[in-house]
N, C-alpha and C positions, 0 to 999 in steps of 0.2 A: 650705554643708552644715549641716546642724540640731546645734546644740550636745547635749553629753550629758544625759540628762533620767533617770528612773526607769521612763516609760513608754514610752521606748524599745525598739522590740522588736528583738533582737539576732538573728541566727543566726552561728554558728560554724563553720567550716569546717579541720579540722585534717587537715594532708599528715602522716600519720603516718611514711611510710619517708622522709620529707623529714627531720623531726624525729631521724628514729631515726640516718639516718647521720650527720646533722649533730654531734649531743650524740658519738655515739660516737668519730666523727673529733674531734672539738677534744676530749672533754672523759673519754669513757671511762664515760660515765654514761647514764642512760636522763631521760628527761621523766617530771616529776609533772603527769599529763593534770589532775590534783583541780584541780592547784592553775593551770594552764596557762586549764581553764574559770575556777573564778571570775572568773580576772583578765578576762578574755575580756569576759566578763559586767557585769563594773561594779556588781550593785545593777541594771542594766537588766531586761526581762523577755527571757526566752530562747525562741525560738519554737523552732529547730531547734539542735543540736550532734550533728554527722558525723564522722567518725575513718574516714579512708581509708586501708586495712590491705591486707596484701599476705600471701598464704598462701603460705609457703615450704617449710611442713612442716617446721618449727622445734620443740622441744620444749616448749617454753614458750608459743608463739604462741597458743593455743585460752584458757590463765587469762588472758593478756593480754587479747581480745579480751572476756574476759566482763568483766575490770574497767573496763575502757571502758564495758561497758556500765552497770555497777552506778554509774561516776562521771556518768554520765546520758549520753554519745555515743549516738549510732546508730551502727552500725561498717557501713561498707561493705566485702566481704572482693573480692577479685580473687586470684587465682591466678596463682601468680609462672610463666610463659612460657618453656621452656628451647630454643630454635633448634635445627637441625642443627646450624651451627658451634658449638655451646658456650652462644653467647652466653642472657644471661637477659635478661626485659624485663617489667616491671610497672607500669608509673606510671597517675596516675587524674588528670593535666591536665584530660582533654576531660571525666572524669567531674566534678571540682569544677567546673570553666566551667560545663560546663549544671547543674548543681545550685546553683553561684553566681546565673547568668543570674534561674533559675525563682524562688530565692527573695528577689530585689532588686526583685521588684515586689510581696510578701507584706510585706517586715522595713524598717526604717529604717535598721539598719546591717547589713554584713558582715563580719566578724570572720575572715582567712586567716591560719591558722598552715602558712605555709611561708617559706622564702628563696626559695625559684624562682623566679627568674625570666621565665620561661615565663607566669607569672601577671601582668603587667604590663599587658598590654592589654589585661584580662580588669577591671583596677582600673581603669584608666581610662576605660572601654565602662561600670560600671556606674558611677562618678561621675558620668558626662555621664550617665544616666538618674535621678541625682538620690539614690543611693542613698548611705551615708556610705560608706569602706572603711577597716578599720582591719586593719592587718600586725603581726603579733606569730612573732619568729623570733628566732634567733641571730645575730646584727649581723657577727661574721667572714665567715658562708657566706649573707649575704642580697645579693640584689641590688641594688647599688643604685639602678638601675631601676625597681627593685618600693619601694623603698620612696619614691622620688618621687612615685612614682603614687597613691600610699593619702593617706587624710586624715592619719593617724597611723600611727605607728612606735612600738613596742615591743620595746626591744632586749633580748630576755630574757637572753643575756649578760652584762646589765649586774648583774642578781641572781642570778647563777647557782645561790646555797644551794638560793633561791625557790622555783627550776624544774626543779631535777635531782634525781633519787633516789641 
């Protein structure tokens, strides 16, 4: 896999409701996306940064959604799914996969901010096409699965101040 360079072109991929219950279950706090990208980033060049978001019809969700974008994300919105029985359902798996897939033949590396593990063979399908993969998550609720599969781990738990608002 290519060492880290400058002219590396990076994309980002961040599970935003992955993040969001993650932080709140362990820590009661929210992710500082500002600071979640640079790290992401390195000093690399940033081709894409995506924030896949879930519309709950939350009060707050819409300024959220803009400071994503003002911290430079694209936000992908999906509309939280509520069953007959009760049940709700959101998640954007297949959407990061094929957004992963399409940009690992543009970028040098990919950058997923999730623990899911659902993302595992999603990491190692673009390693074997030669693409870098680098995992940046909360090390309690990450797989570790997912983090065998990437080139690098980034256990934002470990700087919590770092990453949490």
């Amino acid at each position: 896999m290519p060492p880290l360079h400058p002219d590396q072109r990076v994309a980002v991929l961040a599970d935003a409701r992955n993040l969001y219950h993650t932080t709140h279950s362990l820590y009661s706090r929210n992710v500082d996306y500002t600071e979640l990208l640079d790290t992401a980033v390195q000093d690399r060049r940033l081709v894409r940064a995506i924030a896949y978001v879930v519309r709950a019809h939350a009060p707050e969700e819409e300024s959220f959604f803009d400071a994503l974008d003002d911290i430079g994300f694209e936000t992908r919105i999906k509309d939280l799914k509520t069953f007959s029985d009760g049940t709700k359902k959101a998640d954007w798996d297949v959407g990061i996969s094929l957004d992963a897939v399409t940009l690992a033949e543009k970028v040098d590396t990919i950058v997923i901010c999730s623990g899911d593990g659902d993302f595992t063979r999603l990491c190692s399908h673009i390693r074997h096409e030669g693409t870098r993969v680098e995992v940046m998550s909360f090390g309690p609720s990450t797989a570790e699965t997912l983090v065998d599969a990437a080139d690098s781990f980034v256990d934002l738990s470990e700087q919590k101040e770092r990453f949490l608002l």
